[in-house]
VODOLUM-754960 format. One record per residue (C-alpha): residue number from 1; residue in three letters; x, y, z. Coordinates in steps of 0.5 Angstrom, whole numbers, plus 2048, in hexadecimal, padded with zeros to 3 digits. Example, Ala and Ser with C-alpha at 12.3 -4.5 7.8 and 13.67 -1.06 7.14 Angstrom:
2
PT / n / res / px / py / pz
PT / 1 / ALA / 819 / 7F7 / 810
PT / 2 / SER / 81B / 7FE / 80E
//
This chain:
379
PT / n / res / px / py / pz
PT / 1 / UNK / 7DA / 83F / 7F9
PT / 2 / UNK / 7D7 / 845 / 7F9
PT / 3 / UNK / 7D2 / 849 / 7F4
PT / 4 / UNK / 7D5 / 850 / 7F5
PT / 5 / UNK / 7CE / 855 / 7F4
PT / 6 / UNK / 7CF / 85B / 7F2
PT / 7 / UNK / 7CA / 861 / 7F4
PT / 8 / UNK / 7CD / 864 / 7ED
PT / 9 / UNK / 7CD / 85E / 7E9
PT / 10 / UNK / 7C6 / 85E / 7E6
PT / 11 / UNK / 7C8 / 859 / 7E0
PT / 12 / UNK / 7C9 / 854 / 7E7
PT / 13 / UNK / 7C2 / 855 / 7E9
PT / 14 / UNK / 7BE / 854 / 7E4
PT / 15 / UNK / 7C2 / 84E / 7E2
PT / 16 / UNK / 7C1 / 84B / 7EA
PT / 17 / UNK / 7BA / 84D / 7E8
PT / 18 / UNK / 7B9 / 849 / 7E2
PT / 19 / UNK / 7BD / 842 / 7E5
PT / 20 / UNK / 7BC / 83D / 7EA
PT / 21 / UNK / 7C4 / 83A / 7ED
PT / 22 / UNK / 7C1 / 833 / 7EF
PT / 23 / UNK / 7C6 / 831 / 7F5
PT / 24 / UNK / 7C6 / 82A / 7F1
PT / 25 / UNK / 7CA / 82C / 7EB
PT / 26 / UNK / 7D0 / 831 / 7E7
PT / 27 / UNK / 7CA / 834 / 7E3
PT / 28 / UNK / 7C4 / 83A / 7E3
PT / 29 / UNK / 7BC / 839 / 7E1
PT / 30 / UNK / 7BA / 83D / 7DD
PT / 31 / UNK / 7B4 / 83F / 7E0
PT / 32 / UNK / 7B2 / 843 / 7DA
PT / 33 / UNK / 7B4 / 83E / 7D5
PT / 34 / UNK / 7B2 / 837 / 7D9
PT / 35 / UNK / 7BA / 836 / 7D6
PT / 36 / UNK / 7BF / 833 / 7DA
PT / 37 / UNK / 7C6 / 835 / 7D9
PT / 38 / UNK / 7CC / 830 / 7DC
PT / 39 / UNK / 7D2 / 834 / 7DD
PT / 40 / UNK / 7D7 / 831 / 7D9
PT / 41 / UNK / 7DE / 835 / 7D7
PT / 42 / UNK / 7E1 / 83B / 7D5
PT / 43 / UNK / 7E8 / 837 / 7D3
PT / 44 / UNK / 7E9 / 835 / 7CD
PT / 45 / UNK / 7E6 / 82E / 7CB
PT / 46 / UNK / 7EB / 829 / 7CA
PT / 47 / UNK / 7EC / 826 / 7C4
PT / 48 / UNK / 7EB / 81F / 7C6
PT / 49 / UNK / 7E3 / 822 / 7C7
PT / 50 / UNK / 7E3 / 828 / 7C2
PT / 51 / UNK / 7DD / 825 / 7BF
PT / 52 / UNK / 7D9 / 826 / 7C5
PT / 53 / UNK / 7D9 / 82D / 7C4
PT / 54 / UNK / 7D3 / 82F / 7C0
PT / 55 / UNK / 7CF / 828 / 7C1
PT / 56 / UNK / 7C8 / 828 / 7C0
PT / 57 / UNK / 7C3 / 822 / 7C1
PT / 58 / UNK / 7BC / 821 / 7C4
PT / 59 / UNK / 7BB / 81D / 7C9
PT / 60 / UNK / 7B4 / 81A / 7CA
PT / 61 / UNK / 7B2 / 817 / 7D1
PT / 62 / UNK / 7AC / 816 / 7D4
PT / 63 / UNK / 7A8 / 818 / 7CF
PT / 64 / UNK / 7AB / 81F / 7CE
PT / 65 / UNK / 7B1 / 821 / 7C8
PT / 66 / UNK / 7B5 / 825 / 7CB
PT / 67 / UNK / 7BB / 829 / 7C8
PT / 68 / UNK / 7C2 / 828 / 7CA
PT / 69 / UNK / 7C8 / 82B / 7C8
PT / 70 / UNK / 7CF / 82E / 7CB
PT / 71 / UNK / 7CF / 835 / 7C7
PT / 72 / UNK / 7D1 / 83C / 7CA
PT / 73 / UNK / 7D0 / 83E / 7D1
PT / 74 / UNK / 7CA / 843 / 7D3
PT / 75 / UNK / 7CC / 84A / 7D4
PT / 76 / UNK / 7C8 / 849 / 7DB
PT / 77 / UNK / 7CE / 844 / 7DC
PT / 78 / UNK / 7D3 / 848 / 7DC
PT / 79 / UNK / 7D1 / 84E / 7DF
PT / 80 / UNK / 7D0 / 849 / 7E5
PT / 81 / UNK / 7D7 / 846 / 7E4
PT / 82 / UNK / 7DA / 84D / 7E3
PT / 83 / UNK / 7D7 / 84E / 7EC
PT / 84 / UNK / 7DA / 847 / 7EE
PT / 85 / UNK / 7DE / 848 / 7F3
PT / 86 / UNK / 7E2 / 841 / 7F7
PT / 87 / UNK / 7E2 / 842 / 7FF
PT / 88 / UNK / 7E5 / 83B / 800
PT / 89 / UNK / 7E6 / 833 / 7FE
PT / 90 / UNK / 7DF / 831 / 7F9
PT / 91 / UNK / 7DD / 82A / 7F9
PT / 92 / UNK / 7D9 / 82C / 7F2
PT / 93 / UNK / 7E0 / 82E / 7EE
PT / 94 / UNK / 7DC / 836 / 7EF
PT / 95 / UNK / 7D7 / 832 / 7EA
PT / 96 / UNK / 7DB / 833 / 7E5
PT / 97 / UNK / 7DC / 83B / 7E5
PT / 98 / UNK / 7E3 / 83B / 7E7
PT / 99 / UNK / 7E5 / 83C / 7DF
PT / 100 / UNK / 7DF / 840 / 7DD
PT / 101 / UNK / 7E1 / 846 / 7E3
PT / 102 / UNK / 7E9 / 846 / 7E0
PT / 103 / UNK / 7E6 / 846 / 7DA
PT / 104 / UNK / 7E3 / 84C / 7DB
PT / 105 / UNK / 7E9 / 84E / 7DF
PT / 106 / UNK / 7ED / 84E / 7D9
PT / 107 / UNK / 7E8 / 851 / 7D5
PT / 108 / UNK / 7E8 / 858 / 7D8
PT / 109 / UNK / 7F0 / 857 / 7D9
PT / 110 / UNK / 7F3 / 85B / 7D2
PT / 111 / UNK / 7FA / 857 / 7D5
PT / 112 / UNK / 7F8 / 850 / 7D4
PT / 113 / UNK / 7FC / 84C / 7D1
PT / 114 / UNK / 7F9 / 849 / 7CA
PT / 115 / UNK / 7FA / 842 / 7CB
PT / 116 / UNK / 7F6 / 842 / 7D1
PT / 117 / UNK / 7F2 / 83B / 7D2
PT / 118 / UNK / 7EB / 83D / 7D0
PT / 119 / UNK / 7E6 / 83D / 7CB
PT / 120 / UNK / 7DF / 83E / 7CA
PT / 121 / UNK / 7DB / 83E / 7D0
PT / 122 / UNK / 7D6 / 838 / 7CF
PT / 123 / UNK / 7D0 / 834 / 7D3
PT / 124 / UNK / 7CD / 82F / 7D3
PT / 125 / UNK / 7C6 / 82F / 7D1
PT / 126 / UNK / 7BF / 82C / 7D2
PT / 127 / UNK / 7B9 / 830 / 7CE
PT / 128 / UNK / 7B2 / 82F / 7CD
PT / 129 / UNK / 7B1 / 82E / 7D3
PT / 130 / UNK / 7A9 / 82E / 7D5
PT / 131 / UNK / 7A8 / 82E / 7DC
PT / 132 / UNK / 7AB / 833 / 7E2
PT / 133 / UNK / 7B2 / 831 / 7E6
PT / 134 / UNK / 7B0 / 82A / 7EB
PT / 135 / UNK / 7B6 / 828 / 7ED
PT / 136 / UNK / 7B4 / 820 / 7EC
PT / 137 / UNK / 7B2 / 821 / 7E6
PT / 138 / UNK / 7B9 / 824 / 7E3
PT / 139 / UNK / 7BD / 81F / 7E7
PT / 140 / UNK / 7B9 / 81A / 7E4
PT / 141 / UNK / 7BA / 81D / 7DD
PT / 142 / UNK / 7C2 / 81E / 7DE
PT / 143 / UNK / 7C3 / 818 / 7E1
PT / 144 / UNK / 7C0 / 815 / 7DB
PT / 145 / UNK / 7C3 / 81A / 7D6
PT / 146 / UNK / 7CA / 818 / 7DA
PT / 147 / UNK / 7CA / 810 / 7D8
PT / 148 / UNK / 7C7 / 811 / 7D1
PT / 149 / UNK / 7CC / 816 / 7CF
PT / 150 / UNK / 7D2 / 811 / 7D3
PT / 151 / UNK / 7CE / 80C / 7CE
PT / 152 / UNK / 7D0 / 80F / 7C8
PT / 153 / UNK / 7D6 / 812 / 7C9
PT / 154 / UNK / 7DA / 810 / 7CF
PT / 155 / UNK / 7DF / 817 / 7CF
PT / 156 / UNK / 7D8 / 81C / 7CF
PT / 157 / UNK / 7D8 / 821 / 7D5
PT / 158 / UNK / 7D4 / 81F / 7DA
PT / 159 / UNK / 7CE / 822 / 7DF
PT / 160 / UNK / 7D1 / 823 / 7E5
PT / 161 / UNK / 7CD / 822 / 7EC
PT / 162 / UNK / 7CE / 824 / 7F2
PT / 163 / UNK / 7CC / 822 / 7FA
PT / 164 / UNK / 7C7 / 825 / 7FC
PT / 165 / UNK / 7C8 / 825 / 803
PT / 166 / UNK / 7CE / 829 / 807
PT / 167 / UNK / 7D3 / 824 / 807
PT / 168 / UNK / 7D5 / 821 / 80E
PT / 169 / UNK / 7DC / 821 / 810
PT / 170 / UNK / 7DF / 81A / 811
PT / 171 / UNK / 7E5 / 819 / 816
PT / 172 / UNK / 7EA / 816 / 813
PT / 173 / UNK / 7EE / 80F / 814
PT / 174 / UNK / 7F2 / 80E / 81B
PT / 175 / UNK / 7F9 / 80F / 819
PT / 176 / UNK / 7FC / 80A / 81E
PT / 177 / UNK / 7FA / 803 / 820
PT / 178 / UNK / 7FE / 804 / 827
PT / 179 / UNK / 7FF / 80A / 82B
PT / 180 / UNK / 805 / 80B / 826
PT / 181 / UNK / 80A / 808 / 821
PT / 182 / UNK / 80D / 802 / 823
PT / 183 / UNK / 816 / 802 / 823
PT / 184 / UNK / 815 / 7FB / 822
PT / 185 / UNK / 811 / 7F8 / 81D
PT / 186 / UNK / 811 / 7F0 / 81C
PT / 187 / UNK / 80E / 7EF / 816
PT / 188 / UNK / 809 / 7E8 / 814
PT / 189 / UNK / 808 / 7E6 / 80D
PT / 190 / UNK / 802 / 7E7 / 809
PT / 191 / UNK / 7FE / 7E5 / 804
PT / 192 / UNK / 800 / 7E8 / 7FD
PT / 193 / UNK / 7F8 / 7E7 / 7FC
PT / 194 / UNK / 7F5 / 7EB / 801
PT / 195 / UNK / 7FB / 7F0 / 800
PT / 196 / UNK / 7F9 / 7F2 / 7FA
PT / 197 / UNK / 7F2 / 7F4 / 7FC
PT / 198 / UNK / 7F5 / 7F7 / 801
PT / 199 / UNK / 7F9 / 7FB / 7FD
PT / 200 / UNK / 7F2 / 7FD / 7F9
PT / 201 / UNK / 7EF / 7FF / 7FE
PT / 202 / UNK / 7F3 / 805 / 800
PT / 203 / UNK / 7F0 / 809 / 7FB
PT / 204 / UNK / 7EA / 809 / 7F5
PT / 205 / UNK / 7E3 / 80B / 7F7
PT / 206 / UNK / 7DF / 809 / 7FD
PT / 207 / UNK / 7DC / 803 / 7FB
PT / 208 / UNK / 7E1 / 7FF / 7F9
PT / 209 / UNK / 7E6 / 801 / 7FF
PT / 210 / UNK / 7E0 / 7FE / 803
PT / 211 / UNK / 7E0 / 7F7 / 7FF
PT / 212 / UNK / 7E7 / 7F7 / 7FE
PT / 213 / UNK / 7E7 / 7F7 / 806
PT / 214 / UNK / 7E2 / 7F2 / 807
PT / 215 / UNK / 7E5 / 7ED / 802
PT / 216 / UNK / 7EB / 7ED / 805
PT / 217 / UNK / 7E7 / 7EA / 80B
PT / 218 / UNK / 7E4 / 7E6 / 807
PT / 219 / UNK / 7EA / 7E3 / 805
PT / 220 / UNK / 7EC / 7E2 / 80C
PT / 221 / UNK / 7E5 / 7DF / 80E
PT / 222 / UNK / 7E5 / 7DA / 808
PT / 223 / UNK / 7ED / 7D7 / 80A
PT / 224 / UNK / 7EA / 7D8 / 812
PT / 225 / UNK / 7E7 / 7D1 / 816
PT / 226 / UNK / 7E6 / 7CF / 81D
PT / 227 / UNK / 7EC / 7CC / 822
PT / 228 / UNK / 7E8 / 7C5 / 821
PT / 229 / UNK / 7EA / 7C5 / 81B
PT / 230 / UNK / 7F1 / 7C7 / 81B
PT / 231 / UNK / 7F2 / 7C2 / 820
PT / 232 / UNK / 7F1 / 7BD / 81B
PT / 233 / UNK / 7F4 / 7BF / 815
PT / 234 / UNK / 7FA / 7C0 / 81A
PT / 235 / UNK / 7FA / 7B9 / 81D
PT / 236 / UNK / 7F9 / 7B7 / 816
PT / 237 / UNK / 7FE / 7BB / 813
PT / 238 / UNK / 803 / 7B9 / 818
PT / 239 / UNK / 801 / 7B1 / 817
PT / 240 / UNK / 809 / 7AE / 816
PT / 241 / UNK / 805 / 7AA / 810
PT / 242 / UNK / 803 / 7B1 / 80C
PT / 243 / UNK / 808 / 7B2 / 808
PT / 244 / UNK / 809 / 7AC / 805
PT / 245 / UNK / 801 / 7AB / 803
PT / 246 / UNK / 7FF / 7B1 / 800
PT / 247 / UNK / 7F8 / 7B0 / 7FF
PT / 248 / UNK / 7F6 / 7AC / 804
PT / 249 / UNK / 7F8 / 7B2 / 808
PT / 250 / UNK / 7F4 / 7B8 / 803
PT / 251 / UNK / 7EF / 7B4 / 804
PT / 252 / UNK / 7EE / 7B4 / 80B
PT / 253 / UNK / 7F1 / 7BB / 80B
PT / 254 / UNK / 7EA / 7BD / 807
PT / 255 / UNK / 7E6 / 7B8 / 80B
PT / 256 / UNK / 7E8 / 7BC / 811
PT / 257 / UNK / 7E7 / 7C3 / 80F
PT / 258 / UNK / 7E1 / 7C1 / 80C
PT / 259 / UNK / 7DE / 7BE / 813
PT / 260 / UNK / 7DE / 7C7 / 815
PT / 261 / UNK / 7D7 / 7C9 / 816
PT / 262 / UNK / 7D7 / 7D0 / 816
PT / 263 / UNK / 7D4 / 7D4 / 811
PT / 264 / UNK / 7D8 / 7DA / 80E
PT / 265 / UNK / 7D4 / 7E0 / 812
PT / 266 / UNK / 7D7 / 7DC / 819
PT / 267 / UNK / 7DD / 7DA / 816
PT / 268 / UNK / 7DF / 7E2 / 815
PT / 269 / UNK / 7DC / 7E3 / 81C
PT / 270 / UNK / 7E0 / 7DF / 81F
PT / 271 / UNK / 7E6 / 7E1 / 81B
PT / 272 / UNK / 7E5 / 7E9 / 81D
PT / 273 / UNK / 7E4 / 7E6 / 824
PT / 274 / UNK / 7EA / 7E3 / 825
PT / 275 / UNK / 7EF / 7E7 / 820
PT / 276 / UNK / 7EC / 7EF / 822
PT / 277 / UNK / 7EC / 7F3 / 827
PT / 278 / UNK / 7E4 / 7F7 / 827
PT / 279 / UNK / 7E7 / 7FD / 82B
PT / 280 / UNK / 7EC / 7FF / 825
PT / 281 / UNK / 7E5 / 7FE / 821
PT / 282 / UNK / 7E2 / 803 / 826
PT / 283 / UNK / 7E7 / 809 / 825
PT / 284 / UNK / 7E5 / 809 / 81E
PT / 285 / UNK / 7DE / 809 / 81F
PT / 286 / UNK / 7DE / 80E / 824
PT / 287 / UNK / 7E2 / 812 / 820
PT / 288 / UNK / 7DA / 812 / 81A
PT / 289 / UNK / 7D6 / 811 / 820
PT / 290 / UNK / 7D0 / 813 / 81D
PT / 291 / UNK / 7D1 / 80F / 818
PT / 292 / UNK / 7D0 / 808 / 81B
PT / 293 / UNK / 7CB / 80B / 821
PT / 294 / UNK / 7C5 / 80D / 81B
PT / 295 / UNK / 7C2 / 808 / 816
PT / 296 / UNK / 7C4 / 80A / 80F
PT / 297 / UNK / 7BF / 80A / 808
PT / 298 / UNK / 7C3 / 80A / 802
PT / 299 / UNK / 7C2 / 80B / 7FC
PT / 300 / UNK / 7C0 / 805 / 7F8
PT / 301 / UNK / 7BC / 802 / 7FE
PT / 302 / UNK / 7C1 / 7FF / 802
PT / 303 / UNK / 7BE / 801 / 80A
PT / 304 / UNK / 7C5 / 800 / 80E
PT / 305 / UNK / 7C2 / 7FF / 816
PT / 306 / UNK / 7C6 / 803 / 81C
PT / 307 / UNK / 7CD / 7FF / 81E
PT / 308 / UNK / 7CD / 802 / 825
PT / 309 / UNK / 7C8 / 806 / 82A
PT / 310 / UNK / 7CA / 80D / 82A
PT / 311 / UNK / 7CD / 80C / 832
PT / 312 / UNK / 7D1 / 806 / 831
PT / 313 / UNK / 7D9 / 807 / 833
PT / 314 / UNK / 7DE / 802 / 832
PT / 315 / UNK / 7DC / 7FD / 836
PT / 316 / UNK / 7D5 / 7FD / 833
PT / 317 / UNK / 7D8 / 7FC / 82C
PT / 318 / UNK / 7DD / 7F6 / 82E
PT / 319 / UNK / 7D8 / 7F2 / 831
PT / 320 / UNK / 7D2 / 7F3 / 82C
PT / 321 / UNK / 7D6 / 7F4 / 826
PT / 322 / UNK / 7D5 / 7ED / 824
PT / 323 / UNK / 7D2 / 7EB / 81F
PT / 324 / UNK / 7CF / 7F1 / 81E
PT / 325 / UNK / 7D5 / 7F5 / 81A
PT / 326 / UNK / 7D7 / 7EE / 815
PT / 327 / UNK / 7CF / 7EE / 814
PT / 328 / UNK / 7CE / 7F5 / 813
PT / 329 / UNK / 7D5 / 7F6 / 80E
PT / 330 / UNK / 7D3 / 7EF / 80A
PT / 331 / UNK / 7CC / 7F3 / 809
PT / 332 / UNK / 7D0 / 7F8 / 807
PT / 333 / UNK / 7D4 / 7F4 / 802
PT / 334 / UNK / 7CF / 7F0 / 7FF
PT / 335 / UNK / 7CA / 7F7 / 7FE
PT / 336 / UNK / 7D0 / 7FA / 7FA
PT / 337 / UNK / 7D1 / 7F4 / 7F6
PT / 338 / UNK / 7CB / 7F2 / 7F3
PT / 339 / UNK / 7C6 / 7F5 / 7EE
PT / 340 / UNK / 7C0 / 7F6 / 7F0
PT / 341 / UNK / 7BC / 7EF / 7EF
PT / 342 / UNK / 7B7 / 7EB / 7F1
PT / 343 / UNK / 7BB / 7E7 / 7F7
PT / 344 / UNK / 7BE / 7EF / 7F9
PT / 345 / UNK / 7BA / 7F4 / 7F8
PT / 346 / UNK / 7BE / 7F9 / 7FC
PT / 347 / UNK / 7C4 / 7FC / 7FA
PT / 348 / UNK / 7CA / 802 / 7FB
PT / 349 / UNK / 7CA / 806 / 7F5
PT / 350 / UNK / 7D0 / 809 / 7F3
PT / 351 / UNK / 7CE / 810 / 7F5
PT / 352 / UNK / 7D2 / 815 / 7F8
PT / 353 / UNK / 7CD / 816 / 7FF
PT / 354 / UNK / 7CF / 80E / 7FF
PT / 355 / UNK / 7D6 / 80F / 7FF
PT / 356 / UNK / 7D5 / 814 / 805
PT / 357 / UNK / 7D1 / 80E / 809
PT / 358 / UNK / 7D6 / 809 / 807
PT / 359 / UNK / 7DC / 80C / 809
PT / 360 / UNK / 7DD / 80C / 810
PT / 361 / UNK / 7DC / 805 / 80F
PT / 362 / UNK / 7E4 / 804 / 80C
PT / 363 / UNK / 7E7 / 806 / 812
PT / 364 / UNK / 7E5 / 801 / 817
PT / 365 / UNK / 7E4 / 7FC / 811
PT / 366 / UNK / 7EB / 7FD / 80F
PT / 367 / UNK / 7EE / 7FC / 817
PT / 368 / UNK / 7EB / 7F5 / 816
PT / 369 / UNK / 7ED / 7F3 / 810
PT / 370 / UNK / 7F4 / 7F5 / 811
PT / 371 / UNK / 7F4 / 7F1 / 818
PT / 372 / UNK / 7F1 / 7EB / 813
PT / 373 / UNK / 7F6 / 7EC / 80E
PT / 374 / UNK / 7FC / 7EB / 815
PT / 375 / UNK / 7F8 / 7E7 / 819
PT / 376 / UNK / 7F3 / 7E2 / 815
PT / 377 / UNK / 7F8 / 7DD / 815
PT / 378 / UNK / 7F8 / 7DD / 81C
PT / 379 / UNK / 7F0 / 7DC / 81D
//
């Protein structure tokens, strides 16, 4: 969206003059005040919430009492929104302008009609502030503001917070596994277990696609072994004498699939060696390239190492690929499932520049825990 200035409108000079509009939230810095006002509604407040509006508290952190409330919006506000003007999709929600503008829209139309959604404009605001705008201090505080507001009372309206950095567009998933629809298709049974976490993770935030997926490959690898042993729960099973003494034959069941040596880490190497073609691995990759060719920081300290070099092609990835990809996606899983603690220092928060890191990693690992949802059983 746009501000639209005017060479006329001096009440939006003065007001652009007065304020900062910082990148990271819907909110203007009272430059004159040292007051932060985050834009909330110009809608009527639902009456599941209305004890919100006109809410006063003060909040005391790092040893400075600050006064919050969620009063009237600042005639700076308004004038700023009544200049607003939308020029294409938001990724902010317009920082939350959109009814402040078609509030001031209808106000100046004698025509409107009386039952039009909105109220009152109301912000939310921080006061008695007693340093000038530093960017990391008021993300600190709102941060803080957020989780102690959530903590007594789960339904307040919430800071919003935004990315930063100019968003990155990421290439969608293949649409076709092959160069086209098959006319025939003969379907394998699968596991009703690894269905539903494949059903899940079709959808919801970036984090738990990524470990839905994975745990799909888990459930693979736990039910994986080796052809050694296969071959003698086969000759086992096969014995004419099985049926007729069951637990002689659990037993050596269970003493010959515990004779396998491998470790689960080789264990899912071999599975996605044997069931996994790297080249349809390496059509998702190389839709994100940038993604896997750079190491990443995330936030929470989690440092994720280059997957590829920046001139690999297909062949490069199908012989190197192992197991270098299982590695890196059990790291990833691991730092996204553990708290910060002595034994895992580094960890994925839940951020939205996160989320960005981590979805280009759904497609490939989504090909192959689809491959482990038809095949594992053939490993």
């Amino acid at each position: 969206m746009v501000i639209e200035v005017d060479g006329e409108n001096g009440a939006l000079h003065e007001a652009l003059n007065a304020v900062i509009l910082p990148a990271r939230y819907a909110a203007i810095w009272h430059k004159d005040k040292r007051e932060f006002e985050i834009i909330w509604t110009a809608f009527k407040v639902p009456s599941g919430i209305s004890d919100v509006a006109g809410r006063q508290f003060t909040f005391r952190y790092d040893n400075i009492a600050y006064k919050c409330e969620f009063g009237p919006s600042s005639e700076r506000l308004l004038v700023i929104a009544s200049s607003v003007m939308p020029i294409g999709p938001s990724t902010t929600q317009y920082r939350n302008l959109f009814s402040f503008s078609t509030y001031l829209t209808g106000k100046e139309n004698e025509n409107a009609s009386p039952s039009t959604p909105f109220g009152e404009p109301l912000s939310f605001w921080i006061r008695d502030i007693p340093w000038d705008w530093d960017d990391d201090r008021m993300l600190d505080l709102a941060t803080h503001l957020n989780f102690h507001m959530y903590y007594y009372d789960t339904r307040t309206p919430q800071i919003l917070m935004f990315n930063m950095g100019q968003e990155a567009v990421i290439k969608p998933q293949s649409r076709y596994r092959e160069e086209k629809f098959p006319a025939i298709i003969n379907a394998r049974t699968i596991d009703a277990h690894a269905y539903y976490f494949w059903d899940a993770s079709l959808s919801g935030d970036v984090s738990r696609r990524f470990i839905y997926n994975y745990q799909i490959i888990e459930y693979g690898t736990f039910y994986f072994t080796d052809e050694s042993v296969k071959r003698s729960m086969r000759r086992i099973l096969s014995a004419p004498s099985a049926s007729s003494n069951v637990e002689n034959t659990m037993r050596l069941l269970m003493d010959a699939f515990g004779t396998s040596k491998m470790q689960e880490a080789q264990k899912m190497e071999n599975l996605l060696r044997n069931i996994v073609d790297p080249a349809v691995i390496w059509r998702e990759i190389e839709q994100n390239i940038n993604y896997f060719t750079a190491p990443i920081q995330f936030d929470g300290g989690y440092e994720l190492a280059a997957l590829i070099k920046p001139n690999w092609k297909v062949d490069d990835f199908s012989h190197q690929w192992l197991p270098t990809f299982p590695n890196t996606i059990r790291g990833i899983r691991n730092a996204l499932s553990h708290g910060r603690e002595q034994r895992q220092v580094q960890v994925i928060a839940p951020t939205k520049k996160n989320a960005q890191y981590l979805l280009p990693w759904i497609a490939p690992l989504s090909v192959i825990a689809r491959d482990v949802i038809l095949y594992s059983d053939l490993g």
